[in-house]
C-alpha positions as CSV (number, residue, x, y, z in Angstrom):
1,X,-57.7,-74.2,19.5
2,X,-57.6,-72.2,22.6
3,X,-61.0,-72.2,24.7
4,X,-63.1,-68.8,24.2
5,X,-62.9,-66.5,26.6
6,X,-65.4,-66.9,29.6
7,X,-67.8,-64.0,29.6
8,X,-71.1,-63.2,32.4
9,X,-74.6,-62.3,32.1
10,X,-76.8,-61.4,35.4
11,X,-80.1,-62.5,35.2
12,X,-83.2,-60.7,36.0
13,X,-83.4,-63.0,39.5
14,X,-79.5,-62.1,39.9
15,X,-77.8,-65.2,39.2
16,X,-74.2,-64.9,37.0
17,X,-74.4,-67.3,34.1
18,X,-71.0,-67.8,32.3
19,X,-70.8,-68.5,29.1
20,X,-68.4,-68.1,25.8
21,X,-69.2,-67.4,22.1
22,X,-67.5,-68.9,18.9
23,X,-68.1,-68.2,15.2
24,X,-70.0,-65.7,13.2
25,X,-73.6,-65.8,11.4
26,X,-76.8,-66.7,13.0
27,X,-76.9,-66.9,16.8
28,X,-77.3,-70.4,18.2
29,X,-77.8,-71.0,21.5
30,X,-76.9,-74.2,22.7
31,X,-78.7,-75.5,25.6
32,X,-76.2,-77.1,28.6
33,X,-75.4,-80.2,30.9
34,X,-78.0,-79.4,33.4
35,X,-76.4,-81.5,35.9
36,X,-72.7,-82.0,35.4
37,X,-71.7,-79.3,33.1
38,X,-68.4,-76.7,33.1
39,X,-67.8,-75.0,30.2
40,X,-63.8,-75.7,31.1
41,X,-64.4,-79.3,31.9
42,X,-66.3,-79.9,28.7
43,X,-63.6,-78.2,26.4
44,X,-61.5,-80.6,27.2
45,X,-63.7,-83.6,26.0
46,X,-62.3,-84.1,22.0
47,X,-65.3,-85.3,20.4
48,X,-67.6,-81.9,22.0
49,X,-64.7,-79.5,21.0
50,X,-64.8,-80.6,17.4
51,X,-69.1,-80.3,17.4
52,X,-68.5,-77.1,19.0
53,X,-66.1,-75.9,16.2
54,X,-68.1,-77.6,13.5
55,X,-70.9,-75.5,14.3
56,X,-69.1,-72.6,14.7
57,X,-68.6,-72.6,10.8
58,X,-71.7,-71.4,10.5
59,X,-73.2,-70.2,13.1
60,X,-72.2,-68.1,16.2
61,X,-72.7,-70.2,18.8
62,X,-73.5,-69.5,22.7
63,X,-72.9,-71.9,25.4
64,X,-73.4,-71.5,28.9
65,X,-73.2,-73.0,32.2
66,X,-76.7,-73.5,33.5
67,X,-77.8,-72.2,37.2
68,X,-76.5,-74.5,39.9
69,X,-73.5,-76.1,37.4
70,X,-70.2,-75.0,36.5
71,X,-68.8,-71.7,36.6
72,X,-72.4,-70.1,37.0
73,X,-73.2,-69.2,40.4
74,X,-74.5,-72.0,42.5
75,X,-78.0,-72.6,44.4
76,X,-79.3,-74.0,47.4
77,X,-80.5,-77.7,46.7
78,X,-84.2,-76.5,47.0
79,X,-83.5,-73.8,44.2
80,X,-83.4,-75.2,41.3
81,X,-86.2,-75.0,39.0
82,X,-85.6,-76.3,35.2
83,X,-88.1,-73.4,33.9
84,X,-85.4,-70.8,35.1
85,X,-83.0,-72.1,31.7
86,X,-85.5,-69.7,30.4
87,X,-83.9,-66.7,32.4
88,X,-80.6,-68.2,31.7
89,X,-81.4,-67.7,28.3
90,X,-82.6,-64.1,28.7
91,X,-79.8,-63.1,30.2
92,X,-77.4,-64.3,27.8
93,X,-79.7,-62.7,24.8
94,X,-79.8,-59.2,26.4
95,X,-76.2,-59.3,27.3
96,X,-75.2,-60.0,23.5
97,X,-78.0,-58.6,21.6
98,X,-79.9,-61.3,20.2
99,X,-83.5,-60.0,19.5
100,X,-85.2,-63.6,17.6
101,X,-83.1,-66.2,18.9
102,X,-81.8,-69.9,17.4
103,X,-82.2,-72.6,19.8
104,X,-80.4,-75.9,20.0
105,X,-81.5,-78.3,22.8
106,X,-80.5,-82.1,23.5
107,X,-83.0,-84.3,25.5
108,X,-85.3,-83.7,27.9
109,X,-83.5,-80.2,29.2
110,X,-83.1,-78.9,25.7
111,X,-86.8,-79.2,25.2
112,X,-87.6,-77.5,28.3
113,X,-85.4,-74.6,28.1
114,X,-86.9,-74.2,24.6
115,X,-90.6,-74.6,25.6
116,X,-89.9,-72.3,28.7
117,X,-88.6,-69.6,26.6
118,X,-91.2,-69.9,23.9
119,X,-94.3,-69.8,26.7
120,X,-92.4,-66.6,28.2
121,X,-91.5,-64.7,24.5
122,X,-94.9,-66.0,22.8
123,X,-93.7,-65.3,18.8
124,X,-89.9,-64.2,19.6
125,X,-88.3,-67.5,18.8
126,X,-86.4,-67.9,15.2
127,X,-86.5,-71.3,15.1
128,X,-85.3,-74.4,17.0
129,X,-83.1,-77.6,16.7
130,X,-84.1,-81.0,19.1
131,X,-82.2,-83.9,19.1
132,X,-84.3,-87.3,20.5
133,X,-86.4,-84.5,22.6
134,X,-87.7,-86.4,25.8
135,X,-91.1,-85.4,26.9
136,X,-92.5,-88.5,29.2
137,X,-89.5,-88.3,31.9
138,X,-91.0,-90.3,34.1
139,X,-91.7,-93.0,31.9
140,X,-88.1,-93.0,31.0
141,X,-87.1,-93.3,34.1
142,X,-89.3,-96.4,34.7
143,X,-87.9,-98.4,32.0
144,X,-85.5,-101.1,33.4
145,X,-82.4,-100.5,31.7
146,X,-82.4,-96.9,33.1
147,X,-83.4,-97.8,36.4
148,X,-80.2,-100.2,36.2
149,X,-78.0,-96.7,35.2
150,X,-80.0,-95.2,38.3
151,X,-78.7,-97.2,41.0
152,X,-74.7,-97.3,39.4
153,X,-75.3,-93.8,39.7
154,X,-76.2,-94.0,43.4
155,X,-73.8,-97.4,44.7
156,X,-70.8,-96.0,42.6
157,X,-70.6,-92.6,41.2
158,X,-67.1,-93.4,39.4
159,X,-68.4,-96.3,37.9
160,X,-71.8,-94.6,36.3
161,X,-69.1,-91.3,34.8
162,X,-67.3,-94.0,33.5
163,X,-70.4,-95.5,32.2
164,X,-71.9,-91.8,30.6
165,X,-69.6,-92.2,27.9
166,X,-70.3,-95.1,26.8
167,X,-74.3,-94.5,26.7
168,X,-73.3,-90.8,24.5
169,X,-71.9,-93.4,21.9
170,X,-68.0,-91.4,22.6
171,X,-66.1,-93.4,20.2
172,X,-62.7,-92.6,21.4
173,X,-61.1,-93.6,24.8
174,X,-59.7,-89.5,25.1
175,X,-63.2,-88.2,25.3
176,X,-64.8,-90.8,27.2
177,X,-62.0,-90.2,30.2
178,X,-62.6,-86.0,29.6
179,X,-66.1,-86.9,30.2
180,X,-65.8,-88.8,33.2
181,X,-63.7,-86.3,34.5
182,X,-65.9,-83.7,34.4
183,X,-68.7,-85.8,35.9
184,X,-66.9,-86.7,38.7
185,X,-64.9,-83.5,39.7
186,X,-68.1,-81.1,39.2
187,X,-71.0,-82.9,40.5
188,X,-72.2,-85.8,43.2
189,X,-75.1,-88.2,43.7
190,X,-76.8,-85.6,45.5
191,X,-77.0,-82.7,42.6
192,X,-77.4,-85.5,39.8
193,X,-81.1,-86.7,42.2
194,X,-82.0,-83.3,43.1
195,X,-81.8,-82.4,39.5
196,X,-83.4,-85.3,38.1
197,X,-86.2,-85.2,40.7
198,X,-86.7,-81.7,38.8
199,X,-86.8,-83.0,35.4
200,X,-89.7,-85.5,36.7
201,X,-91.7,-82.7,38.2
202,X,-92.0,-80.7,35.1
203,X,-93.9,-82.2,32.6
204,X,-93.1,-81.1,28.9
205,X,-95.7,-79.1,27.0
206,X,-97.7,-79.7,23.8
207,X,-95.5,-79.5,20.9
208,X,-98.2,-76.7,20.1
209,X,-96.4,-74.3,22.2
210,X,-93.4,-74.0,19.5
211,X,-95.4,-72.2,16.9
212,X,-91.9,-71.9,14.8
213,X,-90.1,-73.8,12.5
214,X,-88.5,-76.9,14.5
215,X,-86.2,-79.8,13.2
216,X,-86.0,-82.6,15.3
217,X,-83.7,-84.8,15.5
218,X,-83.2,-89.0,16.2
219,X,-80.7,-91.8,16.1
220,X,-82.6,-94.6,15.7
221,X,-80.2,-96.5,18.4
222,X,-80.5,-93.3,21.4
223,X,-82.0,-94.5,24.4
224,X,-84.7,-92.0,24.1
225,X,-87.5,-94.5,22.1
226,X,-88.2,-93.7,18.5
227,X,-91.6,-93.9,18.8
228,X,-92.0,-91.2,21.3
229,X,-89.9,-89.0,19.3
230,X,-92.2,-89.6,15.9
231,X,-95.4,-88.9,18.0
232,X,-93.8,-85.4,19.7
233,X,-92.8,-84.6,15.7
234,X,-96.3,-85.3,14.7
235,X,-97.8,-82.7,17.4
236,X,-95.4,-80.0,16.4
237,X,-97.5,-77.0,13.5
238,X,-93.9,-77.0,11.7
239,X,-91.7,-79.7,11.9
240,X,-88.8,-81.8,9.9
241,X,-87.7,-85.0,11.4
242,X,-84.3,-86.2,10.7
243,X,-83.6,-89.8,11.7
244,X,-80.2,-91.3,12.0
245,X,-78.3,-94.6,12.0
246,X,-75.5,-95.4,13.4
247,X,-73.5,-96.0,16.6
248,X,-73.9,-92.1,18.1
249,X,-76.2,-91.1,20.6
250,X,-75.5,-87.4,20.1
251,X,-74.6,-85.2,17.3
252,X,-71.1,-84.2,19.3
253,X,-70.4,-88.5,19.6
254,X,-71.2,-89.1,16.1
255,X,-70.4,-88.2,12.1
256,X,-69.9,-84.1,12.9
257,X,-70.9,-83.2,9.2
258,X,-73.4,-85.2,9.0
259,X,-75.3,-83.8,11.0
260,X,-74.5,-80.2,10.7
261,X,-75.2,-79.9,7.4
262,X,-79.1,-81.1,7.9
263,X,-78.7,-78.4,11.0
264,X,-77.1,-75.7,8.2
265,X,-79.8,-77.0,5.3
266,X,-82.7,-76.4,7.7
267,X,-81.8,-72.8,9.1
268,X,-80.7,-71.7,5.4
269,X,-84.4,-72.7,4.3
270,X,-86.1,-71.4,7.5
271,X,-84.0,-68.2,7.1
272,X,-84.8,-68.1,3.3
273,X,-88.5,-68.3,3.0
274,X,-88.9,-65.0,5.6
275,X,-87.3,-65.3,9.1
276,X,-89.0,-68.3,10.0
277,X,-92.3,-66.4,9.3
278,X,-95.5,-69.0,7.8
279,X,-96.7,-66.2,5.7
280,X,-96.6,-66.6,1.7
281,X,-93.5,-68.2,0.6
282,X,-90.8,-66.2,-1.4
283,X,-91.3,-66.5,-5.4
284,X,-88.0,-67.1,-5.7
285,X,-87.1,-70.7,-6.2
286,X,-83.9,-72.9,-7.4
287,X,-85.5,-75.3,-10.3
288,X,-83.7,-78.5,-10.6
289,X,-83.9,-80.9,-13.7
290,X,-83.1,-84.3,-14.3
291,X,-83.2,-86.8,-16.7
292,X,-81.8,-90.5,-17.7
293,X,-79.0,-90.1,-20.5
294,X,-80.0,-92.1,-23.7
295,X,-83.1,-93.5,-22.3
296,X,-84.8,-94.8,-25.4
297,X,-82.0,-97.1,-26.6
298,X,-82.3,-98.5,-23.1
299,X,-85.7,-99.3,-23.5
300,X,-85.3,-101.2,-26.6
301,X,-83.0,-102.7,-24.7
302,X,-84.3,-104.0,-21.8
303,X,-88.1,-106.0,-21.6
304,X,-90.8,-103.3,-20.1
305,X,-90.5,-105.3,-16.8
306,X,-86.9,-104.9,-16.3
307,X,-87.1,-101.5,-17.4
308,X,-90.1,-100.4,-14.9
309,X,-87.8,-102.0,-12.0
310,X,-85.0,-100.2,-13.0
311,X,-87.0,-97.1,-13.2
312,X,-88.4,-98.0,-10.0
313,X,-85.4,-98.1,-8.5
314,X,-83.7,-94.5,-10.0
315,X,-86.9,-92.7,-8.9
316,X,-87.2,-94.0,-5.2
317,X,-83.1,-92.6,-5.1
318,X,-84.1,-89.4,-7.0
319,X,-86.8,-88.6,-4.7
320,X,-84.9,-89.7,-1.4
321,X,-82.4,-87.1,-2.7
322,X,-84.7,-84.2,-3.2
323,X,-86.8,-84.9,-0.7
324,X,-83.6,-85.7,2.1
325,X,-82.4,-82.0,1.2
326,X,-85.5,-79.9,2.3
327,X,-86.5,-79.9,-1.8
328,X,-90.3,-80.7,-3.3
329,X,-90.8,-83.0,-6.7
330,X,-92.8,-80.9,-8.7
331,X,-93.3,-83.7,-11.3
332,X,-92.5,-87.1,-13.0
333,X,-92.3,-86.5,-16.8
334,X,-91.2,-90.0,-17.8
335,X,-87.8,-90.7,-16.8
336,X,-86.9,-87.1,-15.7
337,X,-87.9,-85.2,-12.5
338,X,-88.1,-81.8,-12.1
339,X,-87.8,-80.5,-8.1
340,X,-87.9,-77.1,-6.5
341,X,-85.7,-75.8,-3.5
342,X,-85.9,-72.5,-1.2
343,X,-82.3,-72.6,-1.0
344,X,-80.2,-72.9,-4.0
345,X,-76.9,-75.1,-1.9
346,X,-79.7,-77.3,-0.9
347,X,-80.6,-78.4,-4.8
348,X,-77.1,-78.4,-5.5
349,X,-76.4,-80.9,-2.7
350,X,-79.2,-82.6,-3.5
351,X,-77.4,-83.2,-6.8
352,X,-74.5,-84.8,-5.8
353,X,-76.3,-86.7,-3.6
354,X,-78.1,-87.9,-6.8
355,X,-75.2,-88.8,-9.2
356,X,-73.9,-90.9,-6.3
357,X,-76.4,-92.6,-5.6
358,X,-77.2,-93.6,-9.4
359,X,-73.5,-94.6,-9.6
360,X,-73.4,-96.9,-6.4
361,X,-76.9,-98.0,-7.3
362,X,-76.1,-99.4,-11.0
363,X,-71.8,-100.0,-11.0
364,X,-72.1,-103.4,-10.9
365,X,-75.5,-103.7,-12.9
366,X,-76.2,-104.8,-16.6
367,X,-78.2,-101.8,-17.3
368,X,-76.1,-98.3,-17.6
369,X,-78.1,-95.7,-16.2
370,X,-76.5,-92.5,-16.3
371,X,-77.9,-89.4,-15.4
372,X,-77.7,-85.8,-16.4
373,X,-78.6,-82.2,-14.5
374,X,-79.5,-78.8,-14.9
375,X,-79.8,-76.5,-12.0
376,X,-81.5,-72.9,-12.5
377,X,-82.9,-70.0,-10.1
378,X,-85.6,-67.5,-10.4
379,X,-89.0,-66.4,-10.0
380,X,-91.1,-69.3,-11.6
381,X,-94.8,-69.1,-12.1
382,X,-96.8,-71.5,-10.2
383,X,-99.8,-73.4,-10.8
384,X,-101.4,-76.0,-9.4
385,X,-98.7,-77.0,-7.7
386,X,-96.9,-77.1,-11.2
387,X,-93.9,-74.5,-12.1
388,X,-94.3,-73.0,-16.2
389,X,-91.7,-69.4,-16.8
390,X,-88.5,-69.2,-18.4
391,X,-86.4,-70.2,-15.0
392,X,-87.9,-73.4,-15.5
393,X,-87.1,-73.5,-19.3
394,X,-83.4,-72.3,-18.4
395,X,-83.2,-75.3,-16.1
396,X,-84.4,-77.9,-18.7
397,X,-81.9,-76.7,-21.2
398,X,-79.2,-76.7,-18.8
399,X,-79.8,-80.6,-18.1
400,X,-79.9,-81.3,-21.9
401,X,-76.4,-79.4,-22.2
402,X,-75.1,-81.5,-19.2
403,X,-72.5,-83.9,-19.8
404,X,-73.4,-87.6,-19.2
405,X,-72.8,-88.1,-15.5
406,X,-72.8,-83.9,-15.2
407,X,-74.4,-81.1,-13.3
408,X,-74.7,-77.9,-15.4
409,X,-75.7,-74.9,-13.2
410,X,-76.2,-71.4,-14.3
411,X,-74.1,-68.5,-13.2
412,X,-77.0,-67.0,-10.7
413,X,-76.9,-70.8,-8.7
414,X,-73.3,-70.6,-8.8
415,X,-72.9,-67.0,-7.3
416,X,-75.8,-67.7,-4.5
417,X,-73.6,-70.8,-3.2
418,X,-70.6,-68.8,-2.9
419,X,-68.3,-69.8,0.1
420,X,-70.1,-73.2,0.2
421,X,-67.6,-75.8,-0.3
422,X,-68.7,-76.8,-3.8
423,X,-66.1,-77.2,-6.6
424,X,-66.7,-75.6,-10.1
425,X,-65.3,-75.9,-13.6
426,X,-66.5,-73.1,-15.6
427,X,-68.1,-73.8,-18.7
428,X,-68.3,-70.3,-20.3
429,X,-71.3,-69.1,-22.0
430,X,-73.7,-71.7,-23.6
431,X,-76.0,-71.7,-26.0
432,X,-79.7,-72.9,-24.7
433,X,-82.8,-73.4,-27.3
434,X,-85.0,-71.1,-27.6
435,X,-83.0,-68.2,-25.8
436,X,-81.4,-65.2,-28.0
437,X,-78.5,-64.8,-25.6
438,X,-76.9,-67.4,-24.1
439,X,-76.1,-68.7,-20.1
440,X,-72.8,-68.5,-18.6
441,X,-72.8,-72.2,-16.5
442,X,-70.8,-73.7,-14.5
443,X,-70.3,-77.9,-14.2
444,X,-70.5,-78.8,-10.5
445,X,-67.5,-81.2,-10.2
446,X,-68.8,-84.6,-7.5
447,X,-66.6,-87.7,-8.2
């Protein structure tokens, strides 16, 4: 795929930024290498391309070349200030027509062009994605593994791009060249001090300042310390925190999908319950059922102890599943759950997520749980925290007309995941207890 075509915004100090756009749907901006970056350069790095395009399924996408980097225009050393990503962003939001913007950031920059826009356009801000935001730079700095990448850096700048790759957690020896590349032919020692000396002199603000919904972000193995990254979630008024494992330091190094899809989960729900508004919540909810095929046999089965551990063991995946996919468990009633969702592709990934885990879980076990589904949406009545209305009902009856091992959703779930890449096996109209007409359904096909 060809790179998008280089556009320029003028900002209100007149500086050019360049930047491109990719994709339809919600605009996302993506916040940019502060320090090497070159919207060509980078294009070229495999492993970024593919995030880039990942994203770009969903969203449309803006990235840009900060001030002082790449093809925007380039400062004086003593110009740089890393609040002015926030006019960088104005620019590019006036030049494109974005009026409540989406905001991506990585790091310590991300987090600062994201405060620094939120602090200037109090209430304007849709909602924003941080991966392993760094808020304590000069405590980072201090630590002695990164003073060690400091001086490489300094004694042999072709060494340290070589090194960059390898701390992003680039898998593949194509990127990890592109990268080094790209350090070395748009920056020097000089710009990557005079930039970092910037980063130390502004000091990241409370995570009270992002009044919006926010989803941050971690792999457990990034050089930016877990526990830091916990304690900034903990300030935030509206947070999720997503934590990784694995071998990537970045969402562009790492499983793509993986991590889009919690980015695609959290703006659907976000965008769902009222433009990222914390006023009442939308009555309309997607009602998922469960419950454990032919769980009285198993009982007589099994000796109450064995049975609570297995139990045990089917509710802690149930609720990782729910839970893991933005959803709420409304209540245990025995060996079935019963969970709500704001978004109705979130309950039905949620259910997948489910049935595999129950499978893995139990294919080599003596005890056969099986599990069955049923997946409704409407306009429930709460109470209590409970859900009572005939949504609910529909749901329940869907699950008890599941196949063993099945997911039965009804025709309104089906249609409000349209274009999400869910396979279907229609199941016609079907007759559900206690209803004088019956439900067209749909079985959602996971193996």
């Amino acid at each position: 795929m060809d790179m998008p075509s280089v556009r320029f915004a003028t900002t209100t100090d007149g500086v050019r930024i360049a930047y491109w756009t990719l994709g339809n749907g919600p605009p996302l901006l993506l916040s940019p290498w502060t320090i090497y970056g070159n919207l060509e350069r980078e294009w070229r790095i495999p492993r970024l391309r593919d995030w880039f395009i990942r994203l770009a399924k969903s969203f449309r996408i803006i990235r840009f070349d900060a001030r002082h980097s790449g093809l925007s225009d380039r400062l004086s050393p003593g110009g740089y200030r890393a609040e002015d990503l926030a006019l960088d962003a104005e620019a590019l939001f006036d030049a494109i027509g974005v009026e409540r913007p989406l905001f991506y950031g990585e790091h310590g920059p991300g987090l600062i062009l994201v405060q620094s826009y939120a602090l200037r356009h109090p209430g304007k801000t849709e909602l924003a994605v941080l991966v392993s935001p760094l808020t304590d730079f000069r405590g980072y700095r201090q630590r002695s593994g990164t003073r060690g990448f400091q001086m490489v850096a300094q004694h042999d700048w072709g060494t340290y791009s070589r090194m960059v790759g390898e701390i992003y957690g680039y898998p593949d020896t194509e990127s990890r060249q592109a990268l080094a590349e790209m350090i070395r032919e748009t920056g020097t020692y000089d710009d990557y001090e005079a930039k970092l000396r910037e980063l130390l002199r502004v000091r990241a603000g409370k995570g009270e300042d992002l009044d919006f919904p926010v989803l941050v972000i971690h792999a457990r193995n990034s050089p930016t310390p877990a526990d830091l990254v916990r304690e900034f979630a903990a300030t935030l008024p509206d947070a999720r925190l997503a934590m990784f494992d694995g071998p990537e330091n970045v969402p562009a190094a790492g499983n793509h999908d993986r991590y889009a899809s919690e980015i695609e989960r959290f703006v659907d729900e976000v965008l769902a319950r009222g433009k990222g508004s914390r006023g009442p919540s939308s009555p309309f909810r997607t009602i998922l059922f469960t419950d454990v095929v032919a769980s009285t046999p198993l009982l007589t089965q099994l000796r109450d102890a064995k049975m609570r551990e297995v139990m045990h063991d089917h509710d802690t995946l149930m609720e990782a599943a729910v839970t893991g996919h933005g959803g709420r468990v409304v209540k245990t009633i025995g060996d079935a759950f019963m969970a709500e969702f704001a978004v109705p592709s979130a309950a039905v990934e949620a259910a997948i997520e489910a049935q595999r885990a129950i499978r893995e879980k139990f294919a080599d076990s003596d005890v056969p749980v099986r599990i069955r589904i049923g997946i409704n949406a409407g306009e429930p009545i709460e109470e209590d925290g409970d859900l009572h209305g005939a949504s609910v009902v529909i749901a329940k009856r869907l699950e008890s007309a599941a196949d063993s091992n099945g997911i039965l959703v009804s025709d309104v779930v089906k249609q409000m995941v349209t274009g999400k890449d869910f396979d279907f096996e229609d199941r016609g109209p079907v007759e559900l207890k206690g209803f004088d007409e019956p439900v067209r359904a749909w079985a959602v096909r996971w193996a």
